[in-house]
N, C-alpha and C positions, 0 to 999 in steps of 0.2 A: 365234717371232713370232706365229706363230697362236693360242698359247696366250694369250700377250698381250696380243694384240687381242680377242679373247673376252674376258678377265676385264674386259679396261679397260670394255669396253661394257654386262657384267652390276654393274659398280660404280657406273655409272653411273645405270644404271636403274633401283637399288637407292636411291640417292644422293637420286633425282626423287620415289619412293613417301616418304624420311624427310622430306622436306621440306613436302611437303604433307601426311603423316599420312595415321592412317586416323581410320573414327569411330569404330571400337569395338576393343579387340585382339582378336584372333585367341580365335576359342572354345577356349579348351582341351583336351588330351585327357583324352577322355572315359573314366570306367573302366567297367570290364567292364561291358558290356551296354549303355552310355550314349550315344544318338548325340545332334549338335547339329539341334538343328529348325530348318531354313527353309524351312516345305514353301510349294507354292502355293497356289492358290485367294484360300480366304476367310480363311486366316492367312499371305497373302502377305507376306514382309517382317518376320515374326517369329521370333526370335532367343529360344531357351532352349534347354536343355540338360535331356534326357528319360533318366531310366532307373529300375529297378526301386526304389521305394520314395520317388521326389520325385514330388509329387503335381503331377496335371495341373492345366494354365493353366483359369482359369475358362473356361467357354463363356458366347457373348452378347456378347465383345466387338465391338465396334460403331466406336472409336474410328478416327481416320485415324492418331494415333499415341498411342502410350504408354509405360512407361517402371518396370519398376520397381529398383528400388538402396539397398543397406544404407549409411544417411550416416554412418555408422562407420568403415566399412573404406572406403568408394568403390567396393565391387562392383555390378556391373549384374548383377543375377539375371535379365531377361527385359526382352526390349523388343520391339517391332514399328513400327519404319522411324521409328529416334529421331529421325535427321539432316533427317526433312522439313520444308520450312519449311514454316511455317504461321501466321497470324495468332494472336497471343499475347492479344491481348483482357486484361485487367487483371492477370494472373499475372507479365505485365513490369512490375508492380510491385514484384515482388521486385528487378530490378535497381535500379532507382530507388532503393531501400531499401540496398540494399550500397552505393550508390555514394554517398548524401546522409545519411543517418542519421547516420554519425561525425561531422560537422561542424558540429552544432549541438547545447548541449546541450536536455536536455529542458526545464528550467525557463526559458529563452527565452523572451522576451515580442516578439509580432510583432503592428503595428497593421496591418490587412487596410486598402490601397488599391486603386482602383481598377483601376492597372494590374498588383494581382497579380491578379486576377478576369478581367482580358481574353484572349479564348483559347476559354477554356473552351467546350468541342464541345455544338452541339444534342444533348440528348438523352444527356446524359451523366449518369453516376452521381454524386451527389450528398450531402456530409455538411451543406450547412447555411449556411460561410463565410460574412458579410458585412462587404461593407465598414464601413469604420469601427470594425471590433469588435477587439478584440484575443484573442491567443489563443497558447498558450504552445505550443512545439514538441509540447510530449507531447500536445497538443490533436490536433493538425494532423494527428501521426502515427498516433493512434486513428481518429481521420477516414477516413486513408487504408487501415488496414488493417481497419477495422470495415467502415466503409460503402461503400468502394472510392472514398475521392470525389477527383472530381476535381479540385475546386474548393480541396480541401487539397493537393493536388501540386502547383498552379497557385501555389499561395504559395510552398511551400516551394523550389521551381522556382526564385520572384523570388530567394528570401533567399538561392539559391545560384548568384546571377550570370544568371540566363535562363532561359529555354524551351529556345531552342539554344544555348548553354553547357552547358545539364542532358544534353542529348541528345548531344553531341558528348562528356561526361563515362563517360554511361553505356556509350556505344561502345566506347571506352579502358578503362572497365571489364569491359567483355565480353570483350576482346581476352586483357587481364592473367589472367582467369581463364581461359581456354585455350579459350572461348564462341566459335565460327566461322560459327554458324549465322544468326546472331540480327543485323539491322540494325533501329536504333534512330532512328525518325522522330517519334515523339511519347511522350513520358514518362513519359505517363499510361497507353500502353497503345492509347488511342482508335485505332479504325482510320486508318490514313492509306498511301498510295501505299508500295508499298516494304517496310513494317516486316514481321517476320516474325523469327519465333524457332523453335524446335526443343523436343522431348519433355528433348533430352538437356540443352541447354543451361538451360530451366528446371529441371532439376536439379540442375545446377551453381549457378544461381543462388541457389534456396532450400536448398539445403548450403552454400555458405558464407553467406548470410542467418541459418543457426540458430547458427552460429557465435558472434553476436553476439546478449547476453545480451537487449538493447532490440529487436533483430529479435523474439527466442524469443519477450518476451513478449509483444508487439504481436499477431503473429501467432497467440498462443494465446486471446487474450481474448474471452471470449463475448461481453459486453458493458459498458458504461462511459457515463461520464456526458458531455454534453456542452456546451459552453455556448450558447444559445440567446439570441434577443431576449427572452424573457420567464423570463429566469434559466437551469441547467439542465437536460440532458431527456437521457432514456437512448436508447442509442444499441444495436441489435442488431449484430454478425457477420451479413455474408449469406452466410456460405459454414454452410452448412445441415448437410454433415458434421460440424462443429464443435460448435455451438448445439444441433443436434435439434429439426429444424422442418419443415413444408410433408410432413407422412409420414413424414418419417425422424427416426429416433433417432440420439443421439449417437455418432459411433464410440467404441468402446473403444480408449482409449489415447490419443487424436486430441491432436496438438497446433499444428495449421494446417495448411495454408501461407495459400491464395489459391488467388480462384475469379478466374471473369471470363467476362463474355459482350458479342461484338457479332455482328451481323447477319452479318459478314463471318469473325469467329473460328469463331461456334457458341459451345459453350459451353467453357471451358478450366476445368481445377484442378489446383493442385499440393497432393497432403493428406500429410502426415507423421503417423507415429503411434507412438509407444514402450510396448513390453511387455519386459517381466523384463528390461531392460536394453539394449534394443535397437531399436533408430531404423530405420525405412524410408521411405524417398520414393519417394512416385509419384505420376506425371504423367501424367494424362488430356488430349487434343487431340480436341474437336471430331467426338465421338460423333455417328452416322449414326444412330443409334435414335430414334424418335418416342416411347419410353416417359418418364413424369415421372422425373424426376432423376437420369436417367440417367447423366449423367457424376458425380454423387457415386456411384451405385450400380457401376457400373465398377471405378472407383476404391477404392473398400470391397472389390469382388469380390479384386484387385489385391493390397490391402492382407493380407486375408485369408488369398492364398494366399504370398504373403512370410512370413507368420508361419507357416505348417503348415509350409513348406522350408525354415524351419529348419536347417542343419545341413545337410542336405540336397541343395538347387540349388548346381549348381556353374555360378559365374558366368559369365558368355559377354562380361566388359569390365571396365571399372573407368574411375573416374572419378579416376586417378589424383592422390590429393594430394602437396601438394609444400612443401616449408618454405619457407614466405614468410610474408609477414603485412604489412596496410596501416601499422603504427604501429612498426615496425621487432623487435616483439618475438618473442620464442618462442612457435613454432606449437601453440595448445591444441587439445585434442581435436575434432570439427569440430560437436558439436551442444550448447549450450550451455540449460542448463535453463532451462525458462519456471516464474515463479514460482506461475504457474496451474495448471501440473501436480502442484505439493505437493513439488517438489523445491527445497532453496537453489540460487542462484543462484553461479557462480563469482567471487570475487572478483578486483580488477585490473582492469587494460585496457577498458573495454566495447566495444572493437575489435578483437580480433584473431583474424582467420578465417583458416580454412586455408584456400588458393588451392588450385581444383583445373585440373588441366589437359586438356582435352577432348581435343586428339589425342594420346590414349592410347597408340595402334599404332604414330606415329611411332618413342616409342622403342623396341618391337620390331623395325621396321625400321632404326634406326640401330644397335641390336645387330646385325644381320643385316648390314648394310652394313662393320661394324668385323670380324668373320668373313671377310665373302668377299675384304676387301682383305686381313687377314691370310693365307688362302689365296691369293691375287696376291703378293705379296711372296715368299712360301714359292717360289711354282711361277718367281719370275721370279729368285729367289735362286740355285733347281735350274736354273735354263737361261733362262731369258729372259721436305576447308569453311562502306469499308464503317461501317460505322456503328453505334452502338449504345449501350451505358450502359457499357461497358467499365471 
């Protein structure tokens, strides 16, 4: 009976950890010589896996969080305090983007009214929109992913039933992809009471966002034409690791994500970037450093050291994927070429992403939990989660 009662009580609290999940699995063991880093200090809360011949984390990190992970596999190579919330400032444009993108196509013709323009935040980031004009989906969506505007979310918003219809969409979309961190108050990103997202969860979002061939390219484009009151006029990328602008040069390899900054985020980026065949994302949160460009400089630093570990870092999580797909088909690989990379683009579907699912550890502990009740059974068999241009 005593045995009984014991096991009943560790199955249960076994039971409580599957259910809620963790946010990362369990660091692995480490081989010879390898331990898991979560020292204190000034890399309080950072998560990598250290041994002879994987080269150290950059020094200078600065960030409140960050994030780095292969969107191939869904390994988390190295993070520091993924799950904090934090204001996401226009990088929650990535959800935006997974959640409205499939439902309209590109050649769409939308006449800009009044009431899709109403809304829109003082002091917000801006592509141009006006009323009376019209302007084709593929317009809108350059808008949004070039200039970060808001004034093209704010339509594309109307054309998908609301402001709060979009928001309550996007939420249900966070959920689907296994996104815990992240609550969704305004769609554009703009600061508002509440909203707050995660390092980890914006990876989740722009992994499955590259998924989808119209994400890839949006996201990759330097820049593009746009239409204007007096014909059309070019339009730059502000996310500057992209472009190669304001000091910095282009990353090598770069093929997006999204930047974004409010008074109250700081400055936010998710940058992806492919060499010999291989994808990394990382996400920069609202770098403490006064130095210029610092959060693309971070995030390069980041970038950088993803591609020398190589082979190398052995993960400390994964972004577990999982066979699903929005348009009911078979799950393609998770990052889908941008045709501004020089690579074709995948034919088929221009929808269907791999969902990934953020508590990872859950299913470690539901393994764990299927063990210790099979041990219960055995032994009872034997005897008885601000303001700005955003």
């Amino acid at each position: 009976m005593a045995l009984h009662a014991r096991m009943s009580k560790m199955a249960a609290a076994t039971a409580v950890i599957a259910v809620a999940g963790v946010s990362l699995t369990c660091i692995p063991a480490a081989a010879d010589g390898a331990t898991a880093r979560q020292t204190g200090g000034a890399d309080a809360g950072v998560q990598a896996v250290t041994a002879p011949g994987i080269p150290r984390l950059p020094g200078g990190l600065s960030a409140l969080s960050w994030m780095v992970a292969d969107a191939d596999t869904g390994n988390v190579l190295a993070a520091k305090s993924a799950h904090r919330k934090l204001a996401p400032a226009s990088t929650l444009k990535t959800l935006f983007a997974v959640t409205v993108l499939p439902k309209f196509p590109a050649g769409t013709v939308r006449q800009v009214s009044s009431s899709d323009l109403a809304g829109v935040g003082a002091g917000s980031s801006v592509v141009g929109v006006r009323q009376g004009h019209r302007y084709t989906v593929a317009d809108l969506w350059r808008g949004v992913f070039l200039r970060s505007g808001n004034d093209a979310v704010h339509v594309l918003a109307s054309m998908n039933g609301g402001w709060q219809t979009t928001a309550r969409e996007m939420q249900q979309t966070a959920r689907r992809l296994g996104a815990r961190d992240t609550t969704v108050e305004s769609p554009d990103g703009y600061d508002a009471p509440g909203q707050v997202s995660s390092a980890y969860d914006l990876t989740i979002f722009a992994r499955a966002g590259l998924a989808n061939a119209d994400f890839a390219r949006y996201c990759a484009t330097p820049s593009a034409l746009f239409p204007g009151a007096g014909g059309t006029s070019r339009i730059e990328n502000t996310n500057r690791m992209l472009v190669g602008s304001h000091g910095l040069s282009r990353y090598p390899g770069i093929i997006g994500v999204k930047n974004g900054y409010t008074s109250k985020a700081g400055n936010t980026l998710i940058a992806a970037a492919r060499r010999n065949g291989r994808t990394l994302l990382v996400t920069v949160m609202n770098p403490q450093s006064t130095q210029a460009n610092g959060v693309y400089k971070e995030a390069g630093s980041l970038l950088d050291w993803g591609f020398d570990a190589e082979g190398k870092a052995q993960p400390v999580g994964t972004l577990h994927a999982v066979s699903a797909s929005y348009d009911g088909g078979a799950r393609p690989g998770p990052v889908a070429a941008a045709q501004t990379s020089g690579v074709v683009a995948r034919p088929g579907s221009p929808w269907r992403s791999a969902l990934v699912l953020g508590a990872g550890g859950a299913g470690v502990a539901a393994l764990g939990l299927g063990a210790l009740l099979t041990r219960w059974r055995q032994a009872r068999g034997r005897g008885g989660a601000g303001r700005g241009t955003a």
